[in-house]
C-alpha positions in Angstrom: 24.1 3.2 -1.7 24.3 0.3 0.0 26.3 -3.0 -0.7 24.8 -6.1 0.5 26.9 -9.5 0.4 24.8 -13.2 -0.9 26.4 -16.4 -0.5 26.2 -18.2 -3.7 26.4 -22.1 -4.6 27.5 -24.1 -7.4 30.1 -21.6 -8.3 34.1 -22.7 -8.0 35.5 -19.3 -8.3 33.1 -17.3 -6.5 32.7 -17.7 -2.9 30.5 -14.4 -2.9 27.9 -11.9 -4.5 28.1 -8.4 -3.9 24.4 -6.5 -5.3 24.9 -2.6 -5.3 21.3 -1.3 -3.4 20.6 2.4 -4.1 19.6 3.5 0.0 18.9 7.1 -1.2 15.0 6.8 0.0 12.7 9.4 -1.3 15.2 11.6 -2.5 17.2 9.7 -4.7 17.4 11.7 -7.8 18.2 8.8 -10.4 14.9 6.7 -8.9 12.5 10.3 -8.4 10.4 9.0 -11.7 10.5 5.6 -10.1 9.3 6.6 -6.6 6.9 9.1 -8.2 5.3 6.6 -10.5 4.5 4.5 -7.6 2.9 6.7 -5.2 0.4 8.2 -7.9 -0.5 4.2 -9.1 -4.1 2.9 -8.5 -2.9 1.0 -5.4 -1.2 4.2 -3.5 -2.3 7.3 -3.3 -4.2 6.7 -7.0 -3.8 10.4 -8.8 -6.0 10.2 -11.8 -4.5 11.9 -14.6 -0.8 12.1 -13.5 0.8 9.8 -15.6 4.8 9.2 -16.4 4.8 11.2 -19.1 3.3 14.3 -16.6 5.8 13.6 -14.5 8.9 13.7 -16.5 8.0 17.0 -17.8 7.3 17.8 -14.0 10.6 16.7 -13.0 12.1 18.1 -16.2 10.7 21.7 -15.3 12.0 21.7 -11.8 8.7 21.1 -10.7 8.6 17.8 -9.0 11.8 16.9 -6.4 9.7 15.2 -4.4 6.2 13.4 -3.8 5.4 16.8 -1.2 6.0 19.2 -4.6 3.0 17.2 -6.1 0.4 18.9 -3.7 2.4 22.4 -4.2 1.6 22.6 -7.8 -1.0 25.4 -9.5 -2.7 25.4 -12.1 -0.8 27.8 -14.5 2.1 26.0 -13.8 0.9 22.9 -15.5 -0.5 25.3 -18.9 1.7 25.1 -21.5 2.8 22.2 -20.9 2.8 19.3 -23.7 -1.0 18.9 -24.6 -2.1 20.7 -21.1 -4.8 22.9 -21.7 -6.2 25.0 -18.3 -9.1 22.5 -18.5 -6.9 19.5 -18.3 -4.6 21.8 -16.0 -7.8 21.9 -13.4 -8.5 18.3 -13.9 -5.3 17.5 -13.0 -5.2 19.9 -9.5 -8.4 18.8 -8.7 -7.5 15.1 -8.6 -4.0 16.2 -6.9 -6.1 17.6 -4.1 -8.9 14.6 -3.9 -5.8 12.4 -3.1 -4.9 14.7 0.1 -7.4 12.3 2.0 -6.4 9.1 2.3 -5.9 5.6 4.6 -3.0 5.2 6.4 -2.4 1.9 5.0 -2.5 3.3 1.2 0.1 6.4 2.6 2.0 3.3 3.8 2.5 1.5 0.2 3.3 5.0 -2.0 6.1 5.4 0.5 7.4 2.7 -1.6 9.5 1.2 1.8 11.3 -2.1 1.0 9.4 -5.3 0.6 6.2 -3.3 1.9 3.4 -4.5 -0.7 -0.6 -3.8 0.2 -1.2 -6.4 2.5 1.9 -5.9 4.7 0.6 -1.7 4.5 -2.6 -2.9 5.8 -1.3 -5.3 8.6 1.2 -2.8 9.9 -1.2 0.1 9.6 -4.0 -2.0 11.8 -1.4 -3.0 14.3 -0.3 0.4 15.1 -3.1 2.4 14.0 -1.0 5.7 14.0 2.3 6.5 11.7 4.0 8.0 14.9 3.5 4.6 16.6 5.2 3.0 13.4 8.0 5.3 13.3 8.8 4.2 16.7 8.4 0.5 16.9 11.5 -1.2 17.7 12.4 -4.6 15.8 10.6 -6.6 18.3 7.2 -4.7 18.0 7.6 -4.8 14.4 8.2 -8.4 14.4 5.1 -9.3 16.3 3.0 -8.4 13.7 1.6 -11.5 11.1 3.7 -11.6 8.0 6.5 -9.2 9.1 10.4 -10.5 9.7 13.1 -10.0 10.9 14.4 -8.7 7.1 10.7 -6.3 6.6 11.0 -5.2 10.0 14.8 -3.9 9.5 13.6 -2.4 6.0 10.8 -0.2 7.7 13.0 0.9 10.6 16.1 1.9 8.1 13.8 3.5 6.2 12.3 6.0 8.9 15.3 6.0 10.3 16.5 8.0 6.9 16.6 11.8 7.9 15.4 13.1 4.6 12.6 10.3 4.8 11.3 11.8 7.4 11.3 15.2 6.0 9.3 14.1 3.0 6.7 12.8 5.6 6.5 15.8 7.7 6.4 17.8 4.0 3.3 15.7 2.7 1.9 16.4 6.5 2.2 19.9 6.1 0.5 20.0 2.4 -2.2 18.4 4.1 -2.5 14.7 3.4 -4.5 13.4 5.7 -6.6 9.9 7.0 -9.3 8.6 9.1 -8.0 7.1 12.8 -7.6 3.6 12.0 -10.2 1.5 14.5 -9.2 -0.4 17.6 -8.8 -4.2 17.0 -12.1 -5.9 18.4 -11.8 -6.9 21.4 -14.9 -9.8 20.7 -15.6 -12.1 18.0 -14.6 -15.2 16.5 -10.5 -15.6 15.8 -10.2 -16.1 12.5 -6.4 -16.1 12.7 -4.9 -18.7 10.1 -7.9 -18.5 7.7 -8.0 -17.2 4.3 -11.2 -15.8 3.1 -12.5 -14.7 -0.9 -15.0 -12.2 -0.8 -16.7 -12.4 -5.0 -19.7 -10.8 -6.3 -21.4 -8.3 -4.9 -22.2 -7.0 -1.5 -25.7 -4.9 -0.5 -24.8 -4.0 3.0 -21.2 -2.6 3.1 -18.6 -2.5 0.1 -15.9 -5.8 -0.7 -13.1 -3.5 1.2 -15.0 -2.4 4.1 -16.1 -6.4 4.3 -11.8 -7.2 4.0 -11.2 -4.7 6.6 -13.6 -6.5 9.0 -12.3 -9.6 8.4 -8.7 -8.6 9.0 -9.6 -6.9 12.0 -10.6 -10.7 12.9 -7.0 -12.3 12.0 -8.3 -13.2 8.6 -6.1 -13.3 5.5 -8.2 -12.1 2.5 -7.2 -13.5 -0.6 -8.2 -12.0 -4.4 -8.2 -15.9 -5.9 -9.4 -19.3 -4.6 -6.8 -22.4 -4.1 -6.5 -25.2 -2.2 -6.0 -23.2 0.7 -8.9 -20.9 0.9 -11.1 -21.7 4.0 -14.2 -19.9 3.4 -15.5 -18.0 -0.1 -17.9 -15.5 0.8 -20.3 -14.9 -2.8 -22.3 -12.3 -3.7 -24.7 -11.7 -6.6 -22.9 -11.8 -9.9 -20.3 -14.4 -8.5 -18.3 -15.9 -11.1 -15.2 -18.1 -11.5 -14.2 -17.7 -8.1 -17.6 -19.6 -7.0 -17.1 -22.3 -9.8 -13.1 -23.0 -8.3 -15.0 -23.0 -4.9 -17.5 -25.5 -5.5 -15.1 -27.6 -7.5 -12.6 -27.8 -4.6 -15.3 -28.5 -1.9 -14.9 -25.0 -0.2 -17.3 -24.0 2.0 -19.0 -20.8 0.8 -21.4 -18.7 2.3 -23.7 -15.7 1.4 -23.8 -12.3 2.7 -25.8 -12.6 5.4 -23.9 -15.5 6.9 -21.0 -13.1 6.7 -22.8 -10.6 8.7 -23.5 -13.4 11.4 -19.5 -13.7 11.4 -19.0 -9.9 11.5 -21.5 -9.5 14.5 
């Protein structure tokens, strides 16, 4: 563990306040549930039918001592278990291995690193491109990338810094999780750095992440609700809310062809 020191105010007697930080990484056997729960959710690595429940049985069998174990697991060691028939064994595997292929930006966020939510997954992941690259960025790398400072950046490098960290990555590597080669950052197009962009409704030509992705790659911020500070609403059919907010705050919104004009 860790102990980390917070100057406090408004407090005669105490000059100080001491917060106890578990830095036991992925395998820290008091959080396992915790980090385990996390890198099946929707968000990460999203393993349909492994739930909590699943995985305290898993964990209580000796089954689960880490995320790698997850994609080392057979079907008859799952029958038996608490309403786990072999169908709902082979459901379970199968979903298990459809999770083996992922981004690197969604590998990222299950690692469950310190203050590393989606967006900050996604920004490092499209600066870098490759995990090795990440790995290796120094403070000052990680720092030049949009939203990252100087506490993020020194809660991503202590945390491949972490031996056994490491070992759980090179594990999940070996049981063959795997992603696409993130793109190169265009090199043309408009700088939509500073700009925060809503993408509602429905797209035809490409889906609402691929559209994000784009925009990102651009210097675009893309937001999931419309404020004050939204620059541009991009609508699709079946546009709801969002549009309304839009229109009642003056926003400029556009359609998807006029995003495809910005994308081109």
């Amino acid at each position: 563990f860790s102990i980390q020191q917070h100057q406090t105010r408004g407090y005669s007697s105490l000059s100080s306040l001491f917060v106890i930080r578990c830095s036991g990484g992925l395998v820290c056997q008091a959080q396992r549930l915790e980090h385990l729960k996390h890198f099946v959710s929707r968000k990460a690595l999203d393993i349909d039918g492994v739930g909590e429940k699943l995985l305290e049985l898993l964990i209580t069998e000796g089954l689960l001592k880490t995320q790698a174990d997850l994609f080392r697991l057979q079907p008859s060691q799952l029958i038996g278990l608490d309403r786990m028939a072999e169908k709902s064994a082979s459901n379970v595997i199968a979903s298990i291995d459809q999770a083996r292929e992922t981004t690197l930006a969604r590998f990222l966020y299950a690692l469950g690193i310190r203050d590393v939510g989606e967006a900050t997954a996604r920004t490092l992941a499209a600066r870098f491109r490759t995990l090795d690259a990440l790995m290796a960025a120094d403070t000052e790398a990680l720092m030049a990338v949009d939203d990252v400072g100087p506490i993020v950046a020194s809660h991503v490098q202590h945390f491949f810094a972490v031996d056994e960290n490491r070992a759980v990555i090179a594990d999940l590597l070996a049981a063959g999780v795997h992603w696409p080669d993130e793109p190169e950052q265009p090199t043309t197009g408009p700088d939509l750095s500073g700009q925060t962009w809503v993408l509602t409704g429905t797209l035809e030509s490409m889906s609402r992440d691929a559209a994000a992705d784009a925009l990102r790659a651009l210097g675009a911020k893309v937001s999931g609700s419309v404020s004050a500070k939204t620059t541009v609403v991009v609508a699709g059919p079946g546009a709801g809310s969002k549009l309304t907010k839009a229109t009642e705050l003056g926003i400029q919104v556009i359609d998807e062809r006029a995003l495809l004009e910005v994308l081109s």
